[in-house]
Backbone bond lengths (Angstrom), bond angles and torsions (degrees), N, CA, C in turn:
res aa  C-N    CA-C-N  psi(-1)  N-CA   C-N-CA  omega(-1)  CA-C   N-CA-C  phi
1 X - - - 1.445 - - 1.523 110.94 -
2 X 1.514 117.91 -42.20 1.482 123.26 -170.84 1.621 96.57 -50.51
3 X 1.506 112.15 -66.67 1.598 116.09 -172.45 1.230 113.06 -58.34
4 X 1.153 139.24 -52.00 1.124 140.49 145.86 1.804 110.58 -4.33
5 X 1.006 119.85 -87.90 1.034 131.38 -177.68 1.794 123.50 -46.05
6 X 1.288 82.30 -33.80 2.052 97.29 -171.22 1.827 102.42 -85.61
7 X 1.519 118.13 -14.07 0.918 117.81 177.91 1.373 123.34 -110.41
8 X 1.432 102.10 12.78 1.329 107.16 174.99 1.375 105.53 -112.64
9 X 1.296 112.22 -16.64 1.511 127.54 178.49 1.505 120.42 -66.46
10 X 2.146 94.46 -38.25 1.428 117.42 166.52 1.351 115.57 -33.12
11 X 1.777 85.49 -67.29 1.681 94.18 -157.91 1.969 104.79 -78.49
12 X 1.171 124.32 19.78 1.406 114.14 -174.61 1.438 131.25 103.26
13 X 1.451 111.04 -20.73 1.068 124.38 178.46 1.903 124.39 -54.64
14 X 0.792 125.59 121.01 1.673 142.67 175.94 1.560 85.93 -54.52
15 X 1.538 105.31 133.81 1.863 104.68 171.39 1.289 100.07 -158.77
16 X 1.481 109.74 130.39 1.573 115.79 -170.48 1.914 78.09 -130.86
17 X 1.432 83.30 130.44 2.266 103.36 161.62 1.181 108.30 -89.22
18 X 1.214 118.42 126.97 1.140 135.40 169.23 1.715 90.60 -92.44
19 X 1.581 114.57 87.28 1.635 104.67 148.11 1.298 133.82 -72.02
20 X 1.273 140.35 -10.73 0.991 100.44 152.88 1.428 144.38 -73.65
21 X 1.223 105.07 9.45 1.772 126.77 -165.46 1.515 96.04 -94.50
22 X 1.379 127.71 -30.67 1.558 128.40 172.06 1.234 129.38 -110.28
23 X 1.450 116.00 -173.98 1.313 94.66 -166.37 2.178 83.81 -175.77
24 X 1.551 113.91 150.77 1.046 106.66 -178.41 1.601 104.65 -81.62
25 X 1.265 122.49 148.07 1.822 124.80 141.73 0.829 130.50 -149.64
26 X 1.664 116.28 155.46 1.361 141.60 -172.98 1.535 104.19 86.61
27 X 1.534 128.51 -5.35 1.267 150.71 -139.80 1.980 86.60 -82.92
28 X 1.082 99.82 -175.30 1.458 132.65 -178.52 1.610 104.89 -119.78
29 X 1.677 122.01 145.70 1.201 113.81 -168.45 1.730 115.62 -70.41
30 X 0.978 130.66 112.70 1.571 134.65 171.42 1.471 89.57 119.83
31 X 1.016 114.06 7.76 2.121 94.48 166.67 1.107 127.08 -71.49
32 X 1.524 114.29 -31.47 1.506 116.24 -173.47 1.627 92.02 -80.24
33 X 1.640 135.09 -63.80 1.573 103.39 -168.87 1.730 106.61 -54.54
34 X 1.207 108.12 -49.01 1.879 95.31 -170.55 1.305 104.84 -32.08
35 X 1.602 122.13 -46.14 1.660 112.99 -154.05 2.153 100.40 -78.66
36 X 1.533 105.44 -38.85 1.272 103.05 159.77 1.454 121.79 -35.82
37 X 1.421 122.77 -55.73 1.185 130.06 -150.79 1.826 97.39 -79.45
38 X 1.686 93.97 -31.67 1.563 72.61 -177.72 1.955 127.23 -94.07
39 X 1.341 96.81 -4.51 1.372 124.65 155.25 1.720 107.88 -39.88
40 X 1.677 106.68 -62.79 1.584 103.17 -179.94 1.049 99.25 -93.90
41 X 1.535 161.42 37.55 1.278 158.68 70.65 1.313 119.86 -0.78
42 X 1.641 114.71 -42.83 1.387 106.63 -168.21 1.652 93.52 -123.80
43 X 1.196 109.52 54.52 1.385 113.80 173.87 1.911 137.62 64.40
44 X 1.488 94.32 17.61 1.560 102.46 -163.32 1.952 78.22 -104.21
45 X 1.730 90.98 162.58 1.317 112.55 -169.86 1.680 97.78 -103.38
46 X 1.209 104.45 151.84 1.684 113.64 178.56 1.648 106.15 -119.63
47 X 1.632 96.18 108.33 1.824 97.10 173.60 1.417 113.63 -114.71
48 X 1.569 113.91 129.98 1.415 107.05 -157.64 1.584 114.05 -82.67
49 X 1.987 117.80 6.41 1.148 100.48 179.43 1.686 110.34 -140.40
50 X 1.186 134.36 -162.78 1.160 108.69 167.29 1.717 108.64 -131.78
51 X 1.472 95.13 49.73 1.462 99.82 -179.84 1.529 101.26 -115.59
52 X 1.527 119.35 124.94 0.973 122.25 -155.04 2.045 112.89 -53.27
């Protein structure tokens, strides 16, 4: 999802996360906010639900 996201950000693309729709795994503890954090680092929006 992180790359995903950073490369859509690349090319211009508008990107809002739906967290509650994800979730980190297999990860190390603090990977999933780090990778969040750098998501809105590179300009993507964080929505905490997936109700419109």
């Amino acid at each position: 999802m992180l790359h995903t996201v950073l490369d859509a950000r690349a090319a211009g693309f508008d990107v809002v996360v739906l967290t509650g729709a994800v979730r980190a795994v297999g990860s190390a503890a603090g990977d999933g906010e780090r990778a969040l954090r750098r998501m809105v680092d590179a300009g993507a929006r964080l929505r905490p639900d997936c109700a419109g």
